[in-house]
N, C-alpha and C positions, 0 to 999 in steps of 0.2 A: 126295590127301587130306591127306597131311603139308603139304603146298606151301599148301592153304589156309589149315590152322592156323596155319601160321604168318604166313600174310598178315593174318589178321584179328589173331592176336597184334602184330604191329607196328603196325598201324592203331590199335590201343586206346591204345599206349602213345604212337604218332602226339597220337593226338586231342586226350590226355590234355597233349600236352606244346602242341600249339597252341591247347587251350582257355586254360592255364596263360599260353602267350606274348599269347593274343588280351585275355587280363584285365589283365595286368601294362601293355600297349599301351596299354588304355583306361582303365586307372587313373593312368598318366603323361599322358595326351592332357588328361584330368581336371585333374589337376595345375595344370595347364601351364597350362590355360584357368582356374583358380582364382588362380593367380599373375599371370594376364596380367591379370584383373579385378578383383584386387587394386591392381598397379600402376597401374590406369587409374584407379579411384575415386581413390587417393591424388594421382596425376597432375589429376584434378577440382577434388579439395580443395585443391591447394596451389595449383589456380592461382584458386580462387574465394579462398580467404584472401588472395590478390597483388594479383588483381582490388579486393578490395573496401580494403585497402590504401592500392592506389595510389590510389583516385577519393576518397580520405577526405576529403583538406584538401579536396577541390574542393567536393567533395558540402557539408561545415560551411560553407564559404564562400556556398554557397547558402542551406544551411537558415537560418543566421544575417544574413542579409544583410550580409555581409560585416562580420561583429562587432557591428551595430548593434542586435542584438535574440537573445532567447535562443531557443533550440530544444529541444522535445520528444525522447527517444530516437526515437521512433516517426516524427517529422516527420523525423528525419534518416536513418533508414532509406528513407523512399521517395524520399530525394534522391539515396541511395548506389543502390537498385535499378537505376536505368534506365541510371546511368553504369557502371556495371558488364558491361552487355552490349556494350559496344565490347572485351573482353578474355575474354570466357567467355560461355555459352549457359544456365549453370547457374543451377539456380533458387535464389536466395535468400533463407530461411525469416526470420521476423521474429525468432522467438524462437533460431536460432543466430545474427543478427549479435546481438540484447540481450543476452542471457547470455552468448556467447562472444567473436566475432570482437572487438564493442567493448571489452570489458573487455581484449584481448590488445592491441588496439592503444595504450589508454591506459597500458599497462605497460610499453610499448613505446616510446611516441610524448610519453606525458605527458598530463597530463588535458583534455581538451577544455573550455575554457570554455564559462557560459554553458548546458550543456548539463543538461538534468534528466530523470529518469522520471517519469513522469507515475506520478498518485497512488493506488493500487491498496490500497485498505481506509481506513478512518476512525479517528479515535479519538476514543471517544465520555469526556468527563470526566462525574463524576460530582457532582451538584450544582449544576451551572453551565449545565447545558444548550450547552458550547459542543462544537462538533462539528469535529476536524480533520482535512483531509485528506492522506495519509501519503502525500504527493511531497517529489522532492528539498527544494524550495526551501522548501517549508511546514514541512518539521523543522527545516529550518537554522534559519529563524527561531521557529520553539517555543520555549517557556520553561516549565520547570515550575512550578505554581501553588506560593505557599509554604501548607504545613500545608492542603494539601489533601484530597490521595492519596497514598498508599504501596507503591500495587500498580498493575501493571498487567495484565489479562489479554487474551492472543491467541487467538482464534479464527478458525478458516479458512474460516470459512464466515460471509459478511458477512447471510446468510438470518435465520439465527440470533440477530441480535441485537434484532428486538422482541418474544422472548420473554423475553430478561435482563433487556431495558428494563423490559415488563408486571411483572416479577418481582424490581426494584428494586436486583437483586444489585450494579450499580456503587456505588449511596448506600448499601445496610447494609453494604459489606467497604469503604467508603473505597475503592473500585479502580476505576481506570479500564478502559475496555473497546478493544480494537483488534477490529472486524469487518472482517475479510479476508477476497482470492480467492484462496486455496490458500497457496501459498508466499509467504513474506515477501519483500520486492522490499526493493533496498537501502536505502530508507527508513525500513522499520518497523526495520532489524534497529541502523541508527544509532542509531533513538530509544531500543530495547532499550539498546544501549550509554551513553548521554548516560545515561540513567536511574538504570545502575548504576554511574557516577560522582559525577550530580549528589547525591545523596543517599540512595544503597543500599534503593533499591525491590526490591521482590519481584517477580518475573517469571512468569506460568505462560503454560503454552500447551495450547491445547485442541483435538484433530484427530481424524480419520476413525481407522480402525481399517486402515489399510492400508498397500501399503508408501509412495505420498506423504505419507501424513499420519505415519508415524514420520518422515519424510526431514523433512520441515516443522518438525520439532520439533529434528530437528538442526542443521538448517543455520541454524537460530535461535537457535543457540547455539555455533553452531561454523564456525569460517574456512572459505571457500568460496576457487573461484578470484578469483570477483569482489570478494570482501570480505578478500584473507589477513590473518592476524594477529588477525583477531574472535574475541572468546568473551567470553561472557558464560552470567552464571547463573543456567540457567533450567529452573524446575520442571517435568515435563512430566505434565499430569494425564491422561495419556490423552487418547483410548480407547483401551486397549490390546486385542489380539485375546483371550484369554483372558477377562479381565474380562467384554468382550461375549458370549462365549458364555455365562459363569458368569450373567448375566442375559438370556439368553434371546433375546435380540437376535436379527433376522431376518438372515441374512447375504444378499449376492447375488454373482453373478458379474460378472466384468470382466474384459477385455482388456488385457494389462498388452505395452506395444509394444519397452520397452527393459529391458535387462538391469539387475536390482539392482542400487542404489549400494554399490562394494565396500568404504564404511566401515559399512552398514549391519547387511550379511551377518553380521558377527559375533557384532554384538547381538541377531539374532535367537533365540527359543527353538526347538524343535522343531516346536511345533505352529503357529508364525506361517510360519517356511520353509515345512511343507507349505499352508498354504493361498496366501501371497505368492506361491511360485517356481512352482506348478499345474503344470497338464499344454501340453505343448508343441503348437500348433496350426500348426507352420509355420516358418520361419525367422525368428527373433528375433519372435516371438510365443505368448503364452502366456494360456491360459482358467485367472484363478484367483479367488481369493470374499477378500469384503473383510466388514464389518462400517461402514455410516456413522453419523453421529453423529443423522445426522436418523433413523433407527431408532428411536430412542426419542423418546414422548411429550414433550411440551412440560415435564410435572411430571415425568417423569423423568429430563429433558436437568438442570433445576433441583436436586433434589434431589441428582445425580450432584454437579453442578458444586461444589456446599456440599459434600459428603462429602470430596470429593477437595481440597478448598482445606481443610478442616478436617484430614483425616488427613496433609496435608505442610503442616501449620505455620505456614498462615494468620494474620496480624498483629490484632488489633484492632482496634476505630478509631482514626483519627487525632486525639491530645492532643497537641498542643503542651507540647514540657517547660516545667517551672514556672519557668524563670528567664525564659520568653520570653512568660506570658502576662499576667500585670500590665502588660506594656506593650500585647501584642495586645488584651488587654482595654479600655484607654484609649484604643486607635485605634477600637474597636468601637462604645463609648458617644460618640464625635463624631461619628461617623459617624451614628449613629441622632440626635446632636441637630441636626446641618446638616440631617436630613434633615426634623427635626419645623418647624426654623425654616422650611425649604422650603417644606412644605407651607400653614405659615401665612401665608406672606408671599404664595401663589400663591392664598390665600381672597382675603387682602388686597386684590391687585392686580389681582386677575382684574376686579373691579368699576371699577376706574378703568383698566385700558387701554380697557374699553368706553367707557367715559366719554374720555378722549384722542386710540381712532378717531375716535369721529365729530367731537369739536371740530376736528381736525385732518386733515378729511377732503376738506378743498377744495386741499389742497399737491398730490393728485397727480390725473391723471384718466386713470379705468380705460381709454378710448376710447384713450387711447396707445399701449395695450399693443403690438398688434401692430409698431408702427413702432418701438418698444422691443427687441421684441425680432431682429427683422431688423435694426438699428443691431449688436445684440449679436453677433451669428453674422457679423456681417462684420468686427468686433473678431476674435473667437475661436471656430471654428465646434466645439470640443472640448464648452463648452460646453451644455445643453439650455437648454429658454426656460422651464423653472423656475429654473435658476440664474443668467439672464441679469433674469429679473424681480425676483427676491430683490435683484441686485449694485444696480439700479436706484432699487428703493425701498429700500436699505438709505444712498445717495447721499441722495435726498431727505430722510429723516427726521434719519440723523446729521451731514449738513454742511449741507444748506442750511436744517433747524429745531433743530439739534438747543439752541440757546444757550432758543427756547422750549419745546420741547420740555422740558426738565429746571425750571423756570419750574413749570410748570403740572403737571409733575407732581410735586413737593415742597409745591406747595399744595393738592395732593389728598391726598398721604397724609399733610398736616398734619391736614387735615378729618377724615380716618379715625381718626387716633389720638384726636383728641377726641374724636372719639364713643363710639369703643371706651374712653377711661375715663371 
């Protein structure tokens, strides 16, 4: 009896001490295998960074035809993918060579000629109806209108802007509009910067209620890896997550795949953490609710947008200071009188170029045309046979009549003027 108590006694304290060793076992084997998966991913990544590295100059040399032509970011990503699988098996994502790898090589390496982003949002002017779009080369050559605009505002959502359009808010605030897809690409955030040099515009930005659309408002104003040293000032009119509650806004959920940007975390308040950071679905996956801008009505999205350009300090329109408009004013009134002599002189004339085709309408014959313009395209095939027809009768009328040509017509618009007094 003793002999058994004691056997089961040993056995417990046995069990106890190999359940103890079989856990410690499995949680170093664990380890082990976390460490080993670790070094392999990073073994992946350093050798997909070397990979794509080393095939760089090759890959530009392609995409540009050997400097003779510029490239796209995105053209020169599918010239670097396929040279890359001679060095690595790994997949690579478009948006980690644009945002990362590239920018680390030209920090590296020096800026690639030649090379631009393609143009990711517009900028609509107000007034002018001209519309541009926000790629590298297109800013570069931007020029701000003088005494135009004063403001510019950013929106992330390019959906959005035929409702500002319907609602005229670019011409009543003098401010121009940028409708964008999500995040600012390094072009809008150059033009931000030109803007707040050229002439000390007002900046806003307008975004979802989430944690992209607070990042989008940052990084619109503050140095990235891709951009260092940027900053610029710029209002952010929301949405902010409380605000939209405070009006009633529908919220919904969404899968949020990467960890929060750790300069944003701090800015946050309490009740945007708990809805941004949500409940944990998984490894580095998380169900949390957002707030978007499209939630509100059309008159609401409006009415928002005036409140908030009105409660941070919104400018006026734009007056030209008084030392500058007595002369803008004198450019104004020639301009409207070239343009009255214009149109008189296009009463005028409109009657006697009738009158000058047909008297001079035996110099060329239409039946030519075509051997005109097949003569042209074997000259210059860049040409179209609108422009090969124009070069042709522009030949006949100013060199080979032009001595009567001018003849016959100074004794037309001799005839007009008598008449007309």
């Amino acid at each position: 009896m003793a002999t058994t108590q004691i056997s089961k006694a040993l056995w417990k304290v046995s069990k106890t001490l190999y359940k103890e060793e079989e856990k410690r076992r499995k949680d170093a084997a664990s380890q082990q295998k976390a460490d080993r998966d670790r070094r392999r991913r990073a073994i992946r990544e350093t050798s997909l960074v070397e990979a794509v590295f080393t095939v760089m100059e090759e890959a530009v040399d392609k995409a540009t035809g050997s400097g003779s032509l510029p490239t796209s970011v995105r053209n020169l990503y599918y010239q670097v993918r396929p040279l890359i699988q001679r060095y690595t098996s790994k997949e690579l994502r478009y948006e980690y060579f644009s945002q990362d790898l590239l920018p680390r090589y030209q920090e590296e390496h020096g800026t690639i000629p030649d090379l631009y982003y393609d143009p990711r949002g517009i900028l609509y002017e107000p007034h002018t109806d001209e519309a541009v779009p926000l790629g590298t080369r297109e800013v570069e050559e931007y020029r701000f209108p003088v005494w135009l605009f004063d403001k510019i505002l950013y929106v992330e959502k390019k959906g959005l802007w035929p409702v500002l359009q319907a609602a005229r808010i670019a011409e009543r605030y003098d401010m121009a509009v940028v409708a964008a897809e999500g995040y600012a690409n390094e072009a809008a955030r150059v033009l931000f910067g030109n803007a707040e040099q050229d002439r000390d515009y007002q900046l806003f930005v307008l975004h979802d209620a989430d944690p992209h659309g607070y990042n989008i408002a940052r990084t619109l104003r503050e140095e990235t890896r891709r951009m260092p040293g940027h900053s610029v000032d710029v209002v952010d009119l929301g949405l902010k997550l409380e605000e939209a509650l405070d009006m009633g806004l529908q919220t919904e959920e969404f899968t949020r795949k990467k960890e929060l940007p750790e300069r944003l975390l701090p800015r946050l308040t309490e009740t945007e953490r708990a809805y941004f950071e949500g409940e944990p679905t998984g490894r580095k996956s998380w169900i949390c609710e957002r707030v978007e801008l499209n939630a509100m009505t059309s008159l609401q999205l409006v009415e928002y947008i005036e409140r908030k350009l009105k409660e941070n300090g919104v400018r006026g329109k734009v007056i030209p200071p008084g030392d500058e408009l007595p002369g803008l004013t004198k450019e104004l009134y020639e301009q409207q009188m070239s343009k009255w002599v214009d149109d008189a002189l296009a009463d005028l004339m409109s009657g006697i170029t009738r009158q000058l085709a047909d008297e001079f309408a035996n110099t060329y014959d239409p039946e030519s045309a075509e051997q005109w313009i097949t003569e042209g395209f074997r000259d210059d095939d860049v040409r179209s046979w609108r422009e090969v027809l124009d070069s042709r009768l522009h030949d006949l009328l100013y060199r080979d009549n032009a001595e009567a040509l001018k003849d016959a017509l100074w004794e037309r618009i001799t005839e007009a003027v008598k008449r007309a007094t």
